[in-house]
C-alpha positions in Angstrom: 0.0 0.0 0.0 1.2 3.2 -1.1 2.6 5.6 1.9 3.0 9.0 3.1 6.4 9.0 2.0 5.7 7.4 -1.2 8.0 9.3 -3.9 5.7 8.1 -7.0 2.7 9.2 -5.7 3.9 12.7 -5.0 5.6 12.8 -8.3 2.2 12.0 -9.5 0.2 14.6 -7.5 2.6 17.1 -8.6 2.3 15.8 -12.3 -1.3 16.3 -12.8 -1.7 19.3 -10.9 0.8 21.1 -12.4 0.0 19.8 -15.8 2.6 16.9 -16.5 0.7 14.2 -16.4 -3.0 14.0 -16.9 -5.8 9.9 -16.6 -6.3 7.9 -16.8 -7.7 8.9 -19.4 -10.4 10.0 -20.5 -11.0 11.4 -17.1 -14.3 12.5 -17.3 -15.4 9.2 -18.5 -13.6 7.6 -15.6 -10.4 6.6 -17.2 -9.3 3.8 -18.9 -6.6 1.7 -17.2 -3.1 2.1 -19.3 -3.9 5.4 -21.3 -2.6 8.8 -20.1 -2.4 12.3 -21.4 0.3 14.4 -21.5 -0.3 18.2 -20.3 1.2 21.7 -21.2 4.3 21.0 -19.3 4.5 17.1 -19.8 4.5 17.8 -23.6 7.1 20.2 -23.3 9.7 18.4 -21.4 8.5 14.9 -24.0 9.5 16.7 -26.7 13.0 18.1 -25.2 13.9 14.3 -24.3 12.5 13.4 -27.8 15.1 16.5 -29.4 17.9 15.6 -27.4 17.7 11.7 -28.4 17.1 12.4 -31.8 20.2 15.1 -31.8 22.0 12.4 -30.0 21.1 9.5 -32.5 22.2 11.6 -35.3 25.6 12.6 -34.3 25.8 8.8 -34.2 25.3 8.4 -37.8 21.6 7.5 -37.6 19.0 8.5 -39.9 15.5 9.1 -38.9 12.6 7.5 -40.8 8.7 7.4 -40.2 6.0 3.9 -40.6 2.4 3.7 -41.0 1.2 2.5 -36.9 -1.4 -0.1 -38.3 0.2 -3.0 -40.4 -1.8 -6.7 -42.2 -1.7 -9.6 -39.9 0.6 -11.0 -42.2 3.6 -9.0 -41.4 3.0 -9.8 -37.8 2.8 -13.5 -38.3 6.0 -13.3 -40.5 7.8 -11.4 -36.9 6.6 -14.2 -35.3 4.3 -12.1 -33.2 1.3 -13.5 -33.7 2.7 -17.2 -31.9 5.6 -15.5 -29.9 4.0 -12.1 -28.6 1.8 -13.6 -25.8 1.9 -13.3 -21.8 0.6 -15.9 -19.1 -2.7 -14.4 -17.7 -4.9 -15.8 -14.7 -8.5 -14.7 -14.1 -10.2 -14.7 -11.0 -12.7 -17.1 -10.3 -14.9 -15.3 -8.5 -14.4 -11.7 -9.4 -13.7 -12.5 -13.2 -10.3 -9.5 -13.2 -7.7 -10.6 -15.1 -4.1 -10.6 -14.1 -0.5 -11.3 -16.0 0.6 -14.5 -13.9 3.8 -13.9 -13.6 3.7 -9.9 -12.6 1.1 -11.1 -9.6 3.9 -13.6 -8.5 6.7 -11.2 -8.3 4.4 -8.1 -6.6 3.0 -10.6 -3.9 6.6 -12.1 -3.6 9.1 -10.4 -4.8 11.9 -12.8 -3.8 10.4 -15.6 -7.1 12.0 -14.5 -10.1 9.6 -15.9 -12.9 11.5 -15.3 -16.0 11.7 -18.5 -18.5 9.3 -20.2 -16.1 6.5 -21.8 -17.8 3.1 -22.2 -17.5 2.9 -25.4 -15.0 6.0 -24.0 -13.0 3.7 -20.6 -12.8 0.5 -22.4 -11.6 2.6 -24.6 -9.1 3.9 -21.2 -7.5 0.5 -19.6 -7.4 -0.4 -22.8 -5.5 1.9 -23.3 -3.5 2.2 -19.9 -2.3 -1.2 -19.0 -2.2 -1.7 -16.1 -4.3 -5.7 -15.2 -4.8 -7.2 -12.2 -6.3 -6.0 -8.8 -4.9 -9.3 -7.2 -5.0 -11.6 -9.7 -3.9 -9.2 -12.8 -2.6 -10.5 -15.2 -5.2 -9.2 -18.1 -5.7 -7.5 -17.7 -9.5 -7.7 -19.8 -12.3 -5.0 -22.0 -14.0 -3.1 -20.0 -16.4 -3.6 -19.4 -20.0 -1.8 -17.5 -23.0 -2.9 -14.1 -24.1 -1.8 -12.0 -27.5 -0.8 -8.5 -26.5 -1.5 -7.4 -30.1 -4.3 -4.7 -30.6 -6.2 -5.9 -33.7 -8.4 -3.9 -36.0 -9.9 -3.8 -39.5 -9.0 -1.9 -42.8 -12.0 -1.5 -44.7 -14.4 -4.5 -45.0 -12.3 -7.3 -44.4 -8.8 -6.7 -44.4 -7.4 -7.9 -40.5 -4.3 -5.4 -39.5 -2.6 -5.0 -36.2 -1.5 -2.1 -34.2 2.1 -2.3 -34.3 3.2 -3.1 -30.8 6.7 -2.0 -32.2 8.5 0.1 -34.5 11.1 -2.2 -34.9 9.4 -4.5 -37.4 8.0 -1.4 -39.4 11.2 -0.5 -39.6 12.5 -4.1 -40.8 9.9 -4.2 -44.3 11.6 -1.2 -45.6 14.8 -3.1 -45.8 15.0 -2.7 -49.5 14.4 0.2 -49.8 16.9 1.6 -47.3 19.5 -0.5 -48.5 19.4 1.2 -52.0 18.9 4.9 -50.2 22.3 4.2 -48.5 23.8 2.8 -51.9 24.0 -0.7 -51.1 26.8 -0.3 -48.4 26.8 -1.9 -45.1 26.0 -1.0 -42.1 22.4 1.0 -42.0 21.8 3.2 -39.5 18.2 4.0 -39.3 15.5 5.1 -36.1 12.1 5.6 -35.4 10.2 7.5 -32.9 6.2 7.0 -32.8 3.6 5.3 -31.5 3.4 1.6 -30.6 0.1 -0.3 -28.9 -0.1 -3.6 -26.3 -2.9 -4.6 -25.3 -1.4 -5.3 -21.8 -3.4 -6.7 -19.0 -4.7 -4.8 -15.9 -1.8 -2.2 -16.1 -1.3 -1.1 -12.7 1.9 1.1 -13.1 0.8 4.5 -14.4 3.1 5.8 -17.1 5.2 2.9 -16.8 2.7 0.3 -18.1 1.0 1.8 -20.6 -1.0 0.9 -23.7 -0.4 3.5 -26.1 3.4 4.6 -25.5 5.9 6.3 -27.6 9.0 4.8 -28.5 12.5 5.9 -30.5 13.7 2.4 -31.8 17.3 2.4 -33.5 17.9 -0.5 -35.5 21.4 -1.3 -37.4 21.8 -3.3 -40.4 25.3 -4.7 -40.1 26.9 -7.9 -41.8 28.1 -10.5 -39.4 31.6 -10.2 -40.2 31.3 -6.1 -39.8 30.1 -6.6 -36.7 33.7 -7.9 -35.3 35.4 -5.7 -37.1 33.4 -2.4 -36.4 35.3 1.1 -36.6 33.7 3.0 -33.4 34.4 0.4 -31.3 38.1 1.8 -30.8 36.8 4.9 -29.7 34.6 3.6 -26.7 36.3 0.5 -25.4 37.3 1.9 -22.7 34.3 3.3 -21.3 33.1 2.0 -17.5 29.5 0.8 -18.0 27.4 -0.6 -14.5 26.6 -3.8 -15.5 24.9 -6.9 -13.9 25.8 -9.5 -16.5 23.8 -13.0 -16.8 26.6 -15.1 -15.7 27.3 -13.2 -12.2 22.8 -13.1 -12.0 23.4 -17.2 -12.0 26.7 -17.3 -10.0 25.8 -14.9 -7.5 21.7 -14.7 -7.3 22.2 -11.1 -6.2 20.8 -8.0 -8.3 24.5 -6.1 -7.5 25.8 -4.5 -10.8 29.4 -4.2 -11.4 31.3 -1.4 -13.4 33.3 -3.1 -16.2 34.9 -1.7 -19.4 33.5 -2.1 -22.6 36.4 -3.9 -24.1 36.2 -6.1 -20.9 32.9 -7.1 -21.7 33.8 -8.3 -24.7 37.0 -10.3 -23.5 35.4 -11.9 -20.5 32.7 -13.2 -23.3 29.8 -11.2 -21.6 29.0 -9.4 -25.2 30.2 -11.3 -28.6 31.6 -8.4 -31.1 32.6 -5.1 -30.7 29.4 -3.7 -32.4 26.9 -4.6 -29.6 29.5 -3.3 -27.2 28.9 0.2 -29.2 25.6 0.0 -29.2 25.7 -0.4 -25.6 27.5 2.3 -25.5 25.1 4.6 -27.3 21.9 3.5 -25.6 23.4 3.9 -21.7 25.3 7.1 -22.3 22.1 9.2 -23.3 20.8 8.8 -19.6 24.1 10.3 -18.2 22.7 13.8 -20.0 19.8 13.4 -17.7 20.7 13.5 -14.5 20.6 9.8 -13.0 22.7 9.4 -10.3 26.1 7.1 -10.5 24.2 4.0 -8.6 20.7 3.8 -10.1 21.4 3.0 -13.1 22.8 0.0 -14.4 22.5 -2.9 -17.9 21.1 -5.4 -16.8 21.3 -8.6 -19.1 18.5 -11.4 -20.0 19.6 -14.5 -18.7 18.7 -17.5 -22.0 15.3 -18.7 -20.8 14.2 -14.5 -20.7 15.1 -13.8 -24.0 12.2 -12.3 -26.6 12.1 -14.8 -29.3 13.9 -12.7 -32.0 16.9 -12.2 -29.7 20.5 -13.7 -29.7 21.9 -11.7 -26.7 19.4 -8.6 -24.7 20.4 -6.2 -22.2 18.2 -3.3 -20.3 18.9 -0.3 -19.1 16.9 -0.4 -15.7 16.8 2.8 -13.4 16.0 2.0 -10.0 12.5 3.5 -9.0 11.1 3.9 -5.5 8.1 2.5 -5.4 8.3 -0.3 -8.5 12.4 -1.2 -8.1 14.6 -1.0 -11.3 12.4 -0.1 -14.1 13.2 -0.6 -17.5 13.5 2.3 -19.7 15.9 0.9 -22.5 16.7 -2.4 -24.2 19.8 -3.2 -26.6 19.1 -6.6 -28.8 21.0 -8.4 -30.9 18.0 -9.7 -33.1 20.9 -11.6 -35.3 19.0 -12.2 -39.1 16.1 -13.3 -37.6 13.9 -10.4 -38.6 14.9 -9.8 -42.3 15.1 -13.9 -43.1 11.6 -14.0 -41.1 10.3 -11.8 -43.8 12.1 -12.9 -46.9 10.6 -16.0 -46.2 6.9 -15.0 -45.7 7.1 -12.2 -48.6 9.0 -14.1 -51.0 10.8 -10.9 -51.6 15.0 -11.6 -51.2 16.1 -9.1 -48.5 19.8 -10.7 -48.6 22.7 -8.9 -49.8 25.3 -10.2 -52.2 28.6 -10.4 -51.3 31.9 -10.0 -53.6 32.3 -13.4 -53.9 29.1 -14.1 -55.3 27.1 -15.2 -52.6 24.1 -13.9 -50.7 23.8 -13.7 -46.7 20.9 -12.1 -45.0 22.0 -8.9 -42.6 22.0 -9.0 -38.9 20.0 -6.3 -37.2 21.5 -5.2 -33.1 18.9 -2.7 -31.9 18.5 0.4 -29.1 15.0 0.4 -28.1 13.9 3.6 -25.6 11.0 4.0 -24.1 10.3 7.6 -24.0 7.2 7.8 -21.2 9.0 5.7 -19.0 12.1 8.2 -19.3 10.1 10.9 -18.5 8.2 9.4 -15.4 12.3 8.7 -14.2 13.0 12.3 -15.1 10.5 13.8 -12.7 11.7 11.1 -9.8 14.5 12.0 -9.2 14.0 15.8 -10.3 11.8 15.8 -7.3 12.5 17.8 -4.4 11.2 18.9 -1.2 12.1 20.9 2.0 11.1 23.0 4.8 11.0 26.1 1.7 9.1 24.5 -1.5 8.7 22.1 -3.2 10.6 21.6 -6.7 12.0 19.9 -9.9 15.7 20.3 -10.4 14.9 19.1 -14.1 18.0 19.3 -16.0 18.0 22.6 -17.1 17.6 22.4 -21.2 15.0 19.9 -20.5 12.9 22.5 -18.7 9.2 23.0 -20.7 9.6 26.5 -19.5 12.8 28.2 -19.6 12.6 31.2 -18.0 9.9 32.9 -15.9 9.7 36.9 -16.3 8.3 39.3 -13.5 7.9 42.6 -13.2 8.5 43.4 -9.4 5.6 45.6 -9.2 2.5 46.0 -11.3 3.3 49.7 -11.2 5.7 52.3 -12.8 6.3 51.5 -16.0 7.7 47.9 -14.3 5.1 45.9 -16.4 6.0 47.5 -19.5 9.7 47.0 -19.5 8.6 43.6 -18.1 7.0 42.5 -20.8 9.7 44.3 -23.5 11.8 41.9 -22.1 9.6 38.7 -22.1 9.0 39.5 -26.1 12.7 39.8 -26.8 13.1 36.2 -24.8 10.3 34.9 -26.8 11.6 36.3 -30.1 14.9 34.5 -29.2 13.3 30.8 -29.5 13.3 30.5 -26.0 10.0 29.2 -24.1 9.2 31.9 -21.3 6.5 33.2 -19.1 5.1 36.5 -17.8 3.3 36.7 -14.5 2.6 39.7 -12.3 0.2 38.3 -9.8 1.0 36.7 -6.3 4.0 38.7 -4.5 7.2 37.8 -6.2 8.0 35.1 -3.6 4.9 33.0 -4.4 5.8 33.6 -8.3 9.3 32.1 -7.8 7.7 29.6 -5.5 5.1 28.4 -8.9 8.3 28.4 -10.9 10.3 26.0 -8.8 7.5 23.6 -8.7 7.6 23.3 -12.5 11.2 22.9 -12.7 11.8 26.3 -14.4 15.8 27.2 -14.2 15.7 31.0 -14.1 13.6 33.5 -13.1 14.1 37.5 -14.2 12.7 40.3 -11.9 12.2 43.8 -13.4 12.5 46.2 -10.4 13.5 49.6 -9.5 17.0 49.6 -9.8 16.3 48.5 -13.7 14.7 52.0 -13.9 18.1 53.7 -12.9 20.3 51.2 -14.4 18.9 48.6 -17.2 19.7 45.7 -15.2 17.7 43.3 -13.9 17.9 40.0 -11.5 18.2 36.7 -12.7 17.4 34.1 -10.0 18.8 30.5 -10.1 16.0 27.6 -9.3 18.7 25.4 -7.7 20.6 27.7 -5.7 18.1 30.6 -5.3 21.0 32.9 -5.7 20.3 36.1 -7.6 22.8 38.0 -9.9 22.1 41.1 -11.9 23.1 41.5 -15.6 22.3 44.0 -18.2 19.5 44.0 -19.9 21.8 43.6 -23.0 23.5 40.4 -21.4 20.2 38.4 -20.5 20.2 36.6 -24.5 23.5 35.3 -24.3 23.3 34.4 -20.6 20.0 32.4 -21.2 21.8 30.5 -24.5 25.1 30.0 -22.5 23.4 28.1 -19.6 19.8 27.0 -21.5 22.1 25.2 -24.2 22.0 21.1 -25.0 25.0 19.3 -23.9 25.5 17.5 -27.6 
């Protein structure tokens, strides 16, 4: 049961109140479990983790592409989600709500890890541990398998799914990207858009959701390229927290290690340099945004947790108060499953021919973010509270609102020079505020709650001077500066890091 001191749930409060965060959704309808809205402010800071990703992606060499959402069945039974795609559900006898078996298990007790369990080992647990119904203490039912796949129909008659990835979207195009980039070897493509699961009884807010955003990056390498991949020089030596699967089995402990890349790779925790990279590029996105050294960490899939597509998996887990290490990033190496998957069930050859005359089929290694989830992990541990306010110390070029202008007084010309200033800010590309009501302590206070980094008061010494006071939202420390100087003050600390 959620507590006084529970760090989501004030997250949360804040979040809606203050426009964040807004369900579920549709509210006035009574919401429906694993669909949220994003507000004003959650939109805002959305798309600054979206710009910084994608700025980040493309200094990496990606390109950015966009796919239809809604696919034929076909291309999802050529993935191999229509038979692979599936979680173990129970229902409750007496109350008839539905449950994902193994999610129960590991919220009623924690210390059963159910990945690569399967169905009898689940129902023996249940049994044995006496798990019912958490809303009405039902006894539960045995469990069964259940598509996460949202279906729907095109037309009259034609049966199309809801992509519950990008990925795969990303995967028909093969062809046509591979003679874009001139037939050369690797392809460095992403998405970012919408993808749909029809997940059962979602009971994690933003972190279980429905309809979610994702930025998928997907490679398509050559296996030999991948051992002999040019980046991989440049990163090796790069100390990554890591909880390989070998010290999960060895140790049974959830304590992460820091190891170099080019360690991973000798030890025989990762196979080829290129996943290594990869690795690389997915975790160091999250050190822009303010995690702290200790709750982050890679985290990979043992075998028997694998998705079906996959030849080696790791997640980039932040650790959450309430719900433990959350997953907000996955780096695959789908090997040539994907593109052989779909030459076979299109009859369309998506090999490439190689100087000696033969044909091999590309290997794909993936970087798969979830954006909401980043988001929720933002706000976390942006969160702050003290005897004085309450406050996000977002990072500060994530802010949705940059910069917060007051005039001191609403008298004496101070609004007018006020709002002079707010224009020029505005005119500048930079996402400010005006606000004269409230004394100016309860307009700084409104500020810090939102995570705005800078504050400018227009007061009476601006009248003798042309300076006014810019206030820092971490420190609370005022400085004065020219009006002259406020542009280049607000680009030299506003600015992204890449």
């Amino acid at each position: 049961m959620p507590t006084k001191n529970d760090l989501y749930m004030k997250v949360m409060t804040l979040a809606k109140r203050r426009g964040y965060i807004w369900g579920p959704s549709p509210e006035i309808y009574g919401g429906l479990s694993g669909f949220y809205d994003i507000g004003p402010l959650g939109k805002g800071l959305k798309t600054n983790i979206e710009k910084l990703l994608r700025r980040w992606l493309v200094k990496n060499n990606f390109w950015e592409i966009e796919s239809n959402t809604i696919s034929p069945i076909s291309v999802w039974i050529a993935s191999g989600h229509v038979e692979g795609f599936v979680d173990p559900i129970v229902e409750c006898k007496k109350c008839g709500s539905i449950y994902r078996a193994d999610k129960l298990i590991e919220e009623f007790r924690p210390h059963i890890k159910t990945f690569g369990l399967n169905f009898d080992e689940l129902n023996k647990i249940i049994k044995q541990e006496n798990i019912r119904c958490p809303k009405c203490k039902g006894e539960l039912s045995e469990v069964k398998e259940y598509n996460l796949m949202l279906k729907t129909t095109v037309g009259l008659d034609s049966d199309c799914i809801l992509r519950p990835e990008t990925a795969t979207t990303t995967y028909v195009l093969f062809n046509r990207l591979f003679t874009f980039f001139r037939e050369k070897l690797p392809i460095y493509v992403f998405q970012m858009g919408k993808a749909y699961r029809n997940e059962i009884s979602p009971r994690q807010g933003v972190l279980r959701l429905r309809e979610f955003t994702q930025a998928e990056a997907q490679t398509f390498i050559l296996p030999e390229q991948k051992n002999n991949f040019p980046y991989f020089d440049e990163i090796k030596d790069y100390e990554l927290p890591v909880l390989p699967y070998k010290l999960q089995q060895s140790s049974n402990k959830e304590d992460f290690v820091y190891m170099k890349i080019y360690e991973l790779l000798e030890e025989g925790h990762i196979e080829n340099p290129a996943f290594g990279w990869h690795l690389w590029v997915g975790f160091k996105f999250y050190e822009f945004l303010n995690i702290p050294k200790g709750s982050i960490r890679i985290r990979q899939h043992v075998p028997e947790e694998r998705a079906h597509y996959a030849r080696d998996a790791w997640d980039i887990e932040v650790m959450t108060q309430r719900f433990g290490w959350v997953e907000v990033c996955g780096i695959h190496d789908r090997g040539d499953y994907d593109l052989s998957r779909h030459q076979e069930f299109s009859k369309q050859r998506l090999s490439v021919r190689l100087q000696d005359g033969t044909y091999v089929v590309p290997h794909v290694l993936e970087i798969a973010y979830g954006i909401e989830r980043t988001l929720y992990v933002i706000l976390e541990y942006a969160y702050r509270e003290d005897e004085k306010r309450i406050w996000l110390q977002l990072p500060r070029f994530l802010a949705p609102i940059q910069v917060g202008v007051f005039p001191l007084m609403k008298k004496d010309k101070l609004p007018e020079i006020a709002k002079e200033i707010y224009n020029k800010i505005k005119n500048k590309g930079f996402f400010a505020i005006y606000d004269e009501d409230g004394s100016i302590g309860r307009r700084y206070r409104r500020m810090d709650e939102v995570g705005t980094p800078f504050e400018i008061t227009i007061d009476y010494q601006t009248l003798e001077d042309e300076t006014v006071t810019i206030r820092d939202r971490d420190t609370m420390k005022q400085i004065r500066v020219s009006e002259d100087e406020i542009i280049s003050y607000l680009e030299k600390h506003l600015s992204f890091p890449i």
